[in-house]
PDB file of N, CA, C and O in Angstrom:
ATOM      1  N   UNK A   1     -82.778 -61.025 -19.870  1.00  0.00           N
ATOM      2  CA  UNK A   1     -81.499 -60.367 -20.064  1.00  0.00           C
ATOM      3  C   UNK A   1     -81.558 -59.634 -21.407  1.00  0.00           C
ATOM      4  O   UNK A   1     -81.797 -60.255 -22.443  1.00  0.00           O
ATOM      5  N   UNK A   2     -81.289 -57.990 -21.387  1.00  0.00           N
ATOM      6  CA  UNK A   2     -81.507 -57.739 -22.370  1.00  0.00           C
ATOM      7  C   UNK A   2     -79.792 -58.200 -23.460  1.00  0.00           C
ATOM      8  O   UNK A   2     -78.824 -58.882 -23.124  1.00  0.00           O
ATOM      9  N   UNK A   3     -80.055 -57.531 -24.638  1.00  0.00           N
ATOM     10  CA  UNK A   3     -79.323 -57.522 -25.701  1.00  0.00           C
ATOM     11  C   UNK A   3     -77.616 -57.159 -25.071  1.00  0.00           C
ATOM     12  O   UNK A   3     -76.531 -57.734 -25.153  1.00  0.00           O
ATOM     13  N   UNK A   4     -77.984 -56.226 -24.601  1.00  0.00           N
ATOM     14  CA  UNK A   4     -76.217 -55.404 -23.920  1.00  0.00           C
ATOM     15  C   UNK A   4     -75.482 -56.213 -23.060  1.00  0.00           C
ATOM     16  O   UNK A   4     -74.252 -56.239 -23.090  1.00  0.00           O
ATOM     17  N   UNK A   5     -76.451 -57.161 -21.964  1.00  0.00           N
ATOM     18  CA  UNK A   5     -75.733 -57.920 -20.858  1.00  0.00           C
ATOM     19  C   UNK A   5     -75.680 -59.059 -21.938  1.00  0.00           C
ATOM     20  O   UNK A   5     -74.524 -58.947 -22.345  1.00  0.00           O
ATOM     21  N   UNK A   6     -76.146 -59.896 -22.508  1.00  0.00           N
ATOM     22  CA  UNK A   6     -75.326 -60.603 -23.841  1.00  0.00           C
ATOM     23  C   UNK A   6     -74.369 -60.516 -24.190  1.00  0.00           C
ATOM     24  O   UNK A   6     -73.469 -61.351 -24.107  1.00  0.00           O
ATOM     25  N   UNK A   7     -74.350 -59.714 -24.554  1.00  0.00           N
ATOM     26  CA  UNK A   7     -72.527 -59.158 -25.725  1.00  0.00           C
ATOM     27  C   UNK A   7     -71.976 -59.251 -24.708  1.00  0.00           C
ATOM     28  O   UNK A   7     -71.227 -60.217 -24.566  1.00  0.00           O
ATOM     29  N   UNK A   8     -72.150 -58.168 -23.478  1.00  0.00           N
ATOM     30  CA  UNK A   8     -71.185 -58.438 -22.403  1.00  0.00           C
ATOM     31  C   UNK A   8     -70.840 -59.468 -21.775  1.00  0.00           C
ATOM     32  O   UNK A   8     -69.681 -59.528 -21.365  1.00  0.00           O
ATOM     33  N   UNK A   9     -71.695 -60.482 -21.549  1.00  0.00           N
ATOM     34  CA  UNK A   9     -71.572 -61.973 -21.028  1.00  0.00           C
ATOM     35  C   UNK A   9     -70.793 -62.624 -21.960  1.00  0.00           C
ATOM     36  O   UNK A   9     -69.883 -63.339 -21.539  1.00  0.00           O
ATOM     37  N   UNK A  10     -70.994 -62.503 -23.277  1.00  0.00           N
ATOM     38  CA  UNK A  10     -70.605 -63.609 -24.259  1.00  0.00           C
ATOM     39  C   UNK A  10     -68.849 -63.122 -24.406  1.00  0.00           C
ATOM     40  O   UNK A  10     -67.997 -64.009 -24.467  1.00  0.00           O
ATOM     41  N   UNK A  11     -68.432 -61.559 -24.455  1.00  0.00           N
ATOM     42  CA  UNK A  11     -67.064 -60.852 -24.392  1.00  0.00           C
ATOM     43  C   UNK A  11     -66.550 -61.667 -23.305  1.00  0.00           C
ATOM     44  O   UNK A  11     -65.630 -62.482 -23.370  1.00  0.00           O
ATOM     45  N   UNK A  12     -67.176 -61.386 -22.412  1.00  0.00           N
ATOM     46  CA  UNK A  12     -66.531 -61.924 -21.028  1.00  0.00           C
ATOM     47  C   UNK A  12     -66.417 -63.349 -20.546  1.00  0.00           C
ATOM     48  O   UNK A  12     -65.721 -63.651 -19.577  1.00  0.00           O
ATOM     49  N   UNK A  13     -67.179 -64.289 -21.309  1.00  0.00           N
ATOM     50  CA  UNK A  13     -66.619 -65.827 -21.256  1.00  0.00           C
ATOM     51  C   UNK A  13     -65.637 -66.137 -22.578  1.00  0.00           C
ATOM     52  O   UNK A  13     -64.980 -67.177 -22.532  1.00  0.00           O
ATOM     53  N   UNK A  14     -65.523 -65.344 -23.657  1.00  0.00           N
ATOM     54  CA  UNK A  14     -64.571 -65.714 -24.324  1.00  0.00           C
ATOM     55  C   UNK A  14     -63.271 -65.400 -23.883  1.00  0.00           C
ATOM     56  O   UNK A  14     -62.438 -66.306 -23.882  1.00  0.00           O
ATOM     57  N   UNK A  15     -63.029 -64.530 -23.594  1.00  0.00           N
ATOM     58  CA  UNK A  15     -61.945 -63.865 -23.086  1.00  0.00           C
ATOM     59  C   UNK A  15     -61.122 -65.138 -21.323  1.00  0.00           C
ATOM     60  O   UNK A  15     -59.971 -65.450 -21.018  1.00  0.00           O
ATOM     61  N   UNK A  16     -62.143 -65.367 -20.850  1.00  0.00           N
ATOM     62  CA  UNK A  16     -62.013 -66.494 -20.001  1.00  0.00           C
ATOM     63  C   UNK A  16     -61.687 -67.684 -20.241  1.00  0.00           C
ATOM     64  O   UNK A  16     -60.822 -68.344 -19.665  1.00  0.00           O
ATOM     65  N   UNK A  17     -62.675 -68.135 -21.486  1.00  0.00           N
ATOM     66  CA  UNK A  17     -62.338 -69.757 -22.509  1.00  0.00           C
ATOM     67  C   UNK A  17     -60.368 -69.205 -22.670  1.00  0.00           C
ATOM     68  O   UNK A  17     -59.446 -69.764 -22.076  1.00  0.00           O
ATOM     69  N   UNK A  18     -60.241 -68.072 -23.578  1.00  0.00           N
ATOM     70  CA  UNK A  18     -59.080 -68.046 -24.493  1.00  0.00           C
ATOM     71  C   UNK A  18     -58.000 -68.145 -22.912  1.00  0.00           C
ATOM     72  O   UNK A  18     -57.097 -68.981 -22.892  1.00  0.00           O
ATOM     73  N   UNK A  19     -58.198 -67.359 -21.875  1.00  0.00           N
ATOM     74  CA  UNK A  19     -57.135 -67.248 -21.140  1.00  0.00           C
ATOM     75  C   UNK A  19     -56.855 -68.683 -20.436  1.00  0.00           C
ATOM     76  O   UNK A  19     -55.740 -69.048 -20.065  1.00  0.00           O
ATOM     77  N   UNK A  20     -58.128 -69.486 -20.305  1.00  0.00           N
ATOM     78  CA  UNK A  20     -57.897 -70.757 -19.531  1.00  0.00           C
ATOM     79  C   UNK A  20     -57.204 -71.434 -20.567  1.00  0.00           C
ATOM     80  O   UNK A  20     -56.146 -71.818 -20.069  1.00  0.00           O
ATOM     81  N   UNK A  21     -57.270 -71.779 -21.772  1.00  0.00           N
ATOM     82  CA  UNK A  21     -56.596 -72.649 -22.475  1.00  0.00           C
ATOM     83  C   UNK A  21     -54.903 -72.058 -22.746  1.00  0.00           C
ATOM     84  O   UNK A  21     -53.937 -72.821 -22.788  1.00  0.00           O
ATOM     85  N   UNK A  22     -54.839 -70.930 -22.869  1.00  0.00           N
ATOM     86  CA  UNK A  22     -53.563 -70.510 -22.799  1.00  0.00           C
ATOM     87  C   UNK A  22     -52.545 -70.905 -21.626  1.00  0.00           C
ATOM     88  O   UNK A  22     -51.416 -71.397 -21.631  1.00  0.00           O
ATOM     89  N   UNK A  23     -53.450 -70.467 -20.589  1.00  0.00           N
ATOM     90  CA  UNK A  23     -52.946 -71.197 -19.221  1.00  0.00           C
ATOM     91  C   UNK A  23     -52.429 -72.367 -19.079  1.00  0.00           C
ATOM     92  O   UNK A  23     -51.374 -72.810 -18.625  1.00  0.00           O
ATOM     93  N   UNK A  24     -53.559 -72.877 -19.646  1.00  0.00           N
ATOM     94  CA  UNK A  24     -53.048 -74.659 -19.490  1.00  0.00           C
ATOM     95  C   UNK A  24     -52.339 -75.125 -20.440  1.00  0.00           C
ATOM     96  O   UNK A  24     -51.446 -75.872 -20.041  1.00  0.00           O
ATOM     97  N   UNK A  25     -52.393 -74.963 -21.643  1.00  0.00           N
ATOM     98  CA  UNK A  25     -51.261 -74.903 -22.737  1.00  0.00           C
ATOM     99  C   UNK A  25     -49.937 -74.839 -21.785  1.00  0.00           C
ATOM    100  O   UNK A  25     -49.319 -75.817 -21.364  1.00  0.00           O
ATOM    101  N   UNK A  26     -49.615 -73.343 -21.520  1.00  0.00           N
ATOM    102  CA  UNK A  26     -48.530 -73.175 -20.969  1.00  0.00           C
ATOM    103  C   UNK A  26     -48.128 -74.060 -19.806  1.00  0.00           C
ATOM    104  O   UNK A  26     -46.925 -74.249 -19.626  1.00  0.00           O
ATOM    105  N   UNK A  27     -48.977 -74.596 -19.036  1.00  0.00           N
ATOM    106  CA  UNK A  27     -48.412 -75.593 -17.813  1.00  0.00           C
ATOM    107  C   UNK A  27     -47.414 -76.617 -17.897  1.00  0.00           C
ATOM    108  O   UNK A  27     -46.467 -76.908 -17.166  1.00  0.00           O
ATOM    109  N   UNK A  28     -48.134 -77.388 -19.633  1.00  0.00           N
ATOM    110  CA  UNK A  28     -47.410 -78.125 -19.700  1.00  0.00           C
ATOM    111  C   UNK A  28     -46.632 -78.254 -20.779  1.00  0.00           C
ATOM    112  O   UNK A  28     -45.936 -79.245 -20.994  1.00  0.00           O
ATOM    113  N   UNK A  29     -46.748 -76.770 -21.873  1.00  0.00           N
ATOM    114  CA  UNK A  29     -45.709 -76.703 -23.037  1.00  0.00           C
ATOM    115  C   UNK A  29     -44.385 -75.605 -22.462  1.00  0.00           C
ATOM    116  O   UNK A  29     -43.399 -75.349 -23.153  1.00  0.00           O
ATOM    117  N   UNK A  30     -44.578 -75.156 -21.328  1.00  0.00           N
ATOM    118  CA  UNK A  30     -43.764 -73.813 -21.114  1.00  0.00           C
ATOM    119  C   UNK A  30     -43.437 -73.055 -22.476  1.00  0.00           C
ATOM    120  O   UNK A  30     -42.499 -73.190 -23.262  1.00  0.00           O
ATOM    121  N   UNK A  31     -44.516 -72.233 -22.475  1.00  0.00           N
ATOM    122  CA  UNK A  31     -44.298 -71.598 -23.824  1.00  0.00           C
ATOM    123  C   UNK A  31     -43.628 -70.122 -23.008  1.00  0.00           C
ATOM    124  O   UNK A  31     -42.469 -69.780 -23.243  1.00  0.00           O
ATOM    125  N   UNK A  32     -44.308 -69.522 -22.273  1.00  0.00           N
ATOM    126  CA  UNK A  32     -43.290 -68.513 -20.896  1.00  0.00           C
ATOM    127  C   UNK A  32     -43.466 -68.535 -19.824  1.00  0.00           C
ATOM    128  O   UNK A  32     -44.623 -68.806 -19.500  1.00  0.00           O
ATOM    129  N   UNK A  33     -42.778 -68.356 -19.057  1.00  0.00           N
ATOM    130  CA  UNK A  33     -42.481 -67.968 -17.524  1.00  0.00           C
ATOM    131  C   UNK A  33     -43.536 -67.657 -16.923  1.00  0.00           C
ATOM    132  O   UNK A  33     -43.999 -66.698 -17.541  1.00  0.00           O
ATOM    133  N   UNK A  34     -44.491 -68.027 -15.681  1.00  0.00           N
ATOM    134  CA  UNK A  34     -45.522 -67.536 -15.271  1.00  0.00           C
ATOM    135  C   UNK A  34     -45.197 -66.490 -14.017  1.00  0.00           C
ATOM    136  O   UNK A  34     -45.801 -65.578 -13.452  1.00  0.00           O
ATOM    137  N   UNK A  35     -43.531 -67.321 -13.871  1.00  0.00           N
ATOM    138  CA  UNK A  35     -43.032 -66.123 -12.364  1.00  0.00           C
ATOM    139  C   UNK A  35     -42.769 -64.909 -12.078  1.00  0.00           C
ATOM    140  O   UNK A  35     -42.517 -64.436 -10.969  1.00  0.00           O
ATOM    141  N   UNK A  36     -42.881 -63.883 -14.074  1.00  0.00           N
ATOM    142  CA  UNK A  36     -43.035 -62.868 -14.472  1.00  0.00           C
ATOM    143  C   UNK A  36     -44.067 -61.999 -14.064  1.00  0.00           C
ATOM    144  O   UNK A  36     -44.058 -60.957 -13.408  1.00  0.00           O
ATOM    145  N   UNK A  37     -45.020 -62.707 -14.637  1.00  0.00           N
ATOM    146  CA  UNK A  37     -46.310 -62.122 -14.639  1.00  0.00           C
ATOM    147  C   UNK A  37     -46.931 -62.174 -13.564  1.00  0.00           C
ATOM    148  O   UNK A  37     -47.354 -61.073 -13.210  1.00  0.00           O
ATOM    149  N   UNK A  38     -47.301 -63.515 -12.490  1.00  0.00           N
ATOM    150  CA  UNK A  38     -47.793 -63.853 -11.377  1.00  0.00           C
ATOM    151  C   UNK A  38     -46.967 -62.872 -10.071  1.00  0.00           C
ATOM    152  O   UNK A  38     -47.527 -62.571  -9.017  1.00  0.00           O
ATOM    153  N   UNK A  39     -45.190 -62.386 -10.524  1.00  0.00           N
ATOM    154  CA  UNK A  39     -44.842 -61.722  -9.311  1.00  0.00           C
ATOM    155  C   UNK A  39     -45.394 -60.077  -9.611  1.00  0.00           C
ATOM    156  O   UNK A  39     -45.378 -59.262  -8.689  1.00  0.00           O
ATOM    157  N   UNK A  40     -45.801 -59.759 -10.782  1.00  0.00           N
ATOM    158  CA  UNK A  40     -46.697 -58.543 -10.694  1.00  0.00           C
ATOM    159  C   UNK A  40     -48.107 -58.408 -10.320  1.00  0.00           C
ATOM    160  O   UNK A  40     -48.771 -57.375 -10.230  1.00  0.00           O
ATOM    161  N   UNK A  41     -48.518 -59.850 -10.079  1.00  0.00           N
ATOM    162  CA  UNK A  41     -50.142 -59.563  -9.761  1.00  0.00           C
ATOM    163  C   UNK A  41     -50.291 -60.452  -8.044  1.00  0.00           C
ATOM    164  O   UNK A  41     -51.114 -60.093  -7.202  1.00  0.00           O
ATOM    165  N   UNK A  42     -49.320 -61.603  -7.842  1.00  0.00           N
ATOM    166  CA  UNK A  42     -49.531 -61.885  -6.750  1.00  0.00           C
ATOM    167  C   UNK A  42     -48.313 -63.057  -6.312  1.00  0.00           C
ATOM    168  O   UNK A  42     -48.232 -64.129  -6.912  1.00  0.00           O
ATOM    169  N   UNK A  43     -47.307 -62.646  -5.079  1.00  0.00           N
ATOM    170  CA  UNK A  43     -45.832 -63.590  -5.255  1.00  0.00           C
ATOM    171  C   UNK A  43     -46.614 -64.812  -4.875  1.00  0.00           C
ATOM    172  O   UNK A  43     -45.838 -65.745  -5.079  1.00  0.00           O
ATOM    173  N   UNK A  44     -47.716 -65.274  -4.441  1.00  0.00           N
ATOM    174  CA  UNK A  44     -48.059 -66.242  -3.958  1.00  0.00           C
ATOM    175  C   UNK A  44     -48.330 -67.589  -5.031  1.00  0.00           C
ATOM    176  O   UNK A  44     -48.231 -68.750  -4.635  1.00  0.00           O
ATOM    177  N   UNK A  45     -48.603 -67.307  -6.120  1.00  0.00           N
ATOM    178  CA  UNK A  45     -49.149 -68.073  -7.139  1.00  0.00           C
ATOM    179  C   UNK A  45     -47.814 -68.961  -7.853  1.00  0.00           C
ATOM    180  O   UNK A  45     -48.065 -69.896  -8.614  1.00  0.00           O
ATOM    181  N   UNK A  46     -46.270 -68.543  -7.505  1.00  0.00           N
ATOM    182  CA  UNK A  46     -45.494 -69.122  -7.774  1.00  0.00           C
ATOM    183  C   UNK A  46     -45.085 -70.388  -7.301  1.00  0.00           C
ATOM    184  O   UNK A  46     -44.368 -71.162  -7.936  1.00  0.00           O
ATOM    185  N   UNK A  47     -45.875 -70.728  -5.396  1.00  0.00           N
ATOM    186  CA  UNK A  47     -45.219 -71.481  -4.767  1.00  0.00           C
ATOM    187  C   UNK A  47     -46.914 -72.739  -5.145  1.00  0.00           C
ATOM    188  O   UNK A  47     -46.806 -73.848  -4.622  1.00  0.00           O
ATOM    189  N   UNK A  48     -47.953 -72.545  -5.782  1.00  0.00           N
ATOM    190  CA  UNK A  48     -48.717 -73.451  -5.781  1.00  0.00           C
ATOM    191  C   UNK A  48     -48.203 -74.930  -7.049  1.00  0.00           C
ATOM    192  O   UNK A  48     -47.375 -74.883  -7.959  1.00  0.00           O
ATOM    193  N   UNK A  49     -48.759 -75.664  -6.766  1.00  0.00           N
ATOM    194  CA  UNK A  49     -48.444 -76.899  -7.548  1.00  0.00           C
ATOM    195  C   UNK A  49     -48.694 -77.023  -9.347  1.00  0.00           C
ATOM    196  O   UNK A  49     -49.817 -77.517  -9.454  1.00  0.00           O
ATOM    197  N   UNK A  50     -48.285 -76.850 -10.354  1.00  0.00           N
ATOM    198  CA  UNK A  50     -48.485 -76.711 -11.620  1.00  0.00           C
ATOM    199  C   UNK A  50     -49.633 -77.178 -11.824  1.00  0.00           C
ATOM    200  O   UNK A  50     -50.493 -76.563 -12.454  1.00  0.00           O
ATOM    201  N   UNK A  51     -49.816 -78.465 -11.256  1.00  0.00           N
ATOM    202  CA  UNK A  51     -50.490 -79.233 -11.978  1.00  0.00           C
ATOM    203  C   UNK A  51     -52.394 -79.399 -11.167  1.00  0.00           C
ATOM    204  O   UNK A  51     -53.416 -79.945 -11.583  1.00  0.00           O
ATOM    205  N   UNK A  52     -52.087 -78.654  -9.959  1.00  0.00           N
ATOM    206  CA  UNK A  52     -53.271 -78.128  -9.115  1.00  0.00           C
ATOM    207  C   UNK A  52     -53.964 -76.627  -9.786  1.00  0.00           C
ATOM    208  O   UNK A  52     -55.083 -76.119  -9.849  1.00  0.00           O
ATOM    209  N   UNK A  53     -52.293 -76.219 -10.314  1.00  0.00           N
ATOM    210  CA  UNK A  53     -53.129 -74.805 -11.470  1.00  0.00           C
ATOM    211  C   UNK A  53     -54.071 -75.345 -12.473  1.00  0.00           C
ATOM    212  O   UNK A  53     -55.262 -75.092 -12.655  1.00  0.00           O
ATOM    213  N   UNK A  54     -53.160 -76.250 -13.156  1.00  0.00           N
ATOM    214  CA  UNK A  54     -53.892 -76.268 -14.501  1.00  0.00           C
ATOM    215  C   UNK A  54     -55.677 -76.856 -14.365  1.00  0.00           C
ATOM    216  O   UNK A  54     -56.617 -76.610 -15.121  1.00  0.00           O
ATOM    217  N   UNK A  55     -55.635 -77.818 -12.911  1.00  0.00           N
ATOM    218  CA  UNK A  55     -57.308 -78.482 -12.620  1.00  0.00           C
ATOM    219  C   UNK A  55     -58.057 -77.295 -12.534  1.00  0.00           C
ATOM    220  O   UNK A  55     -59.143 -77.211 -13.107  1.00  0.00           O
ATOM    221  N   UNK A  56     -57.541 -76.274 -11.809  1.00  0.00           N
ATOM    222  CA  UNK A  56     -58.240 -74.943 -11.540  1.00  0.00           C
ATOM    223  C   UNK A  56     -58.701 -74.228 -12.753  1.00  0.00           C
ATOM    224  O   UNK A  56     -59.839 -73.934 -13.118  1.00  0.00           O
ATOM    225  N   UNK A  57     -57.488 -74.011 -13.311  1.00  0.00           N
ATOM    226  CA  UNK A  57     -58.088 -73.349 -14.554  1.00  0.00           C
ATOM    227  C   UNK A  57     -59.100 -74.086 -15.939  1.00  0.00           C
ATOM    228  O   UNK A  57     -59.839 -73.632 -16.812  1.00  0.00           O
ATOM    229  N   UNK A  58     -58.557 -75.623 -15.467  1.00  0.00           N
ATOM    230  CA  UNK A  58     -59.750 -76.273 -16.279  1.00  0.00           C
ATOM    231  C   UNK A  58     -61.049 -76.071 -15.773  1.00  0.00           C
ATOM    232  O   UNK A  58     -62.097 -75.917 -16.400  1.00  0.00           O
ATOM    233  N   UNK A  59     -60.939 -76.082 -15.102  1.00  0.00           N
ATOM    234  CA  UNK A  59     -62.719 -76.215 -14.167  1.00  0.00           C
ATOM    235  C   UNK A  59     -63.862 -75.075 -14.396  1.00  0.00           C
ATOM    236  O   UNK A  59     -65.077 -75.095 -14.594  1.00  0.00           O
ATOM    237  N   UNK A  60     -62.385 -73.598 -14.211  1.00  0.00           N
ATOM    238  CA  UNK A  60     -62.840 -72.608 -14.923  1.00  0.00           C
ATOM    239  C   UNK A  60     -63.412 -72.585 -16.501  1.00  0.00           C
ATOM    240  O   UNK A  60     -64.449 -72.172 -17.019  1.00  0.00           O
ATOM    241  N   UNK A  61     -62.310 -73.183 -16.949  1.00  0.00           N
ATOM    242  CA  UNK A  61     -62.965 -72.906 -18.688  1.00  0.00           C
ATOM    243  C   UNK A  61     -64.090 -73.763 -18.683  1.00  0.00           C
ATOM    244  O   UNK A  61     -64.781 -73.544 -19.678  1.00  0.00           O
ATOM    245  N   UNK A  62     -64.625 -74.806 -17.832  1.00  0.00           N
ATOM    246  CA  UNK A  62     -65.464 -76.073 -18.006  1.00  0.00           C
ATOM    247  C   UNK A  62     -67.128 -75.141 -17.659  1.00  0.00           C
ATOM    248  O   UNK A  62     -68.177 -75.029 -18.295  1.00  0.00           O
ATOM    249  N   UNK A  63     -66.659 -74.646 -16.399  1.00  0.00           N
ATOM    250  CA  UNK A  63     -67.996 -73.611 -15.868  1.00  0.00           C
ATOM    251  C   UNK A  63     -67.933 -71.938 -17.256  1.00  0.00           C
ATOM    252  O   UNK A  63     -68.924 -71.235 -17.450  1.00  0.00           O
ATOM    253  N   UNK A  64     -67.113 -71.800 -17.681  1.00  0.00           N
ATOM    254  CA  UNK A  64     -67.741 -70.640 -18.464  1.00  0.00           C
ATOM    255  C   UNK A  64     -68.139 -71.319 -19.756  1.00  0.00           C
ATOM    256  O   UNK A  64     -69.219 -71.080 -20.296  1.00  0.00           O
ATOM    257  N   UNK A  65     -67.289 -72.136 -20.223  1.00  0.00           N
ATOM    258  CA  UNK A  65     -68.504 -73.088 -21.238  1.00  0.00           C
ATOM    259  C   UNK A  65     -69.886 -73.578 -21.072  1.00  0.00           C
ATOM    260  O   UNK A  65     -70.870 -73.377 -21.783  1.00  0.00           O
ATOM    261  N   UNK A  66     -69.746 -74.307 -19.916  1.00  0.00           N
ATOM    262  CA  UNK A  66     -71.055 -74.404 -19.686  1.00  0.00           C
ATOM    263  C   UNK A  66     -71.777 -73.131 -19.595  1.00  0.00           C
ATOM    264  O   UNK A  66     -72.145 -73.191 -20.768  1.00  0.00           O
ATOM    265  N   UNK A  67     -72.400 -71.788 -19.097  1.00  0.00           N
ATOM    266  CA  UNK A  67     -72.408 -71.241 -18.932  1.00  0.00           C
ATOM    267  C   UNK A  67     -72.257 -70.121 -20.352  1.00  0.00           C
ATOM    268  O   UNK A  67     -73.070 -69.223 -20.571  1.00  0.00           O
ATOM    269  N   UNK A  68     -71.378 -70.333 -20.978  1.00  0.00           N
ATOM    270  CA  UNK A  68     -71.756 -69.974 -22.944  1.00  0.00           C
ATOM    271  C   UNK A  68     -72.439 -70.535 -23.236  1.00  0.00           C
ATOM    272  O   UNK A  68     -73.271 -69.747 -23.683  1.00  0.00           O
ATOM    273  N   UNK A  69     -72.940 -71.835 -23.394  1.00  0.00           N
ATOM    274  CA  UNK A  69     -73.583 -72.617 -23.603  1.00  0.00           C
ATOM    275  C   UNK A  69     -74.741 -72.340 -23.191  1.00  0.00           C
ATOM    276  O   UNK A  69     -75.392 -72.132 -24.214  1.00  0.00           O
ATOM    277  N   UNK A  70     -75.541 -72.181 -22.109  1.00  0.00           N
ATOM    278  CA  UNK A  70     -76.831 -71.696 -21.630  1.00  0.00           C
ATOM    279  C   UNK A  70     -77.199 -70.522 -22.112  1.00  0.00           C
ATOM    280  O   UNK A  70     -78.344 -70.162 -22.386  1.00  0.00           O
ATOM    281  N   UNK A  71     -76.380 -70.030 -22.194  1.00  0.00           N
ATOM    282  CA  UNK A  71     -76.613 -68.283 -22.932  1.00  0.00           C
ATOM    283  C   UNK A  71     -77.491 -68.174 -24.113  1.00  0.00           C
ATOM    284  O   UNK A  71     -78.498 -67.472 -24.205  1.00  0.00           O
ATOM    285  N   UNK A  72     -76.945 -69.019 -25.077  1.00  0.00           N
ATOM    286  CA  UNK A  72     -77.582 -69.278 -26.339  1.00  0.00           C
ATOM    287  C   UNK A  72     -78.666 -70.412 -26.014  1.00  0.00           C
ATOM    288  O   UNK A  72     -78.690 -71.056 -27.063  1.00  0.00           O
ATOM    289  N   UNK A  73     -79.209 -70.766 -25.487  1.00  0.00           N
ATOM    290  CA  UNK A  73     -80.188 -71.597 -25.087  1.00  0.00           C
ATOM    291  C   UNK A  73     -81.617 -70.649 -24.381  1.00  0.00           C
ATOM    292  O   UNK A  73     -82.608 -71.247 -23.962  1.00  0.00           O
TER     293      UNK A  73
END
């Protein structure tokens, strides 16, 4: 992998780390409304279970860590 798909890999799992923890932050601090944002990108994401989101999005940040992690290896 050269130098360019790097930066780009490494941009693109941070940006993933920061959004999963925000996510999950918010699940269970309600810092805002997700029924805002989710009814501009998809009405469906309102009727799933909070707490089935937040496993999801952990799992996510768990696989792009891992996955940062190999990068530099």
């Amino acid at each position: 992998m050269n130098v360019f798909n790097r930066i780009i890999m490494i941009i693109v799992m941070l940006c993933l780390v920061v959004f999963s923890i925000v996510a999950i932050v918010n699940t269970f601090a309600g810092l805002f409304e997700w029924a805002t944002i989710s009814d501009k990108i998809a009405s469906y994401a309102t009727n799933l279970n909070p707490y089935i989101l937040a496993a999801i999005l952990f799992l996510v940040l768990v696989i792009a860590l891992i996955i940062l992690s190999l990068n530099f290896t």
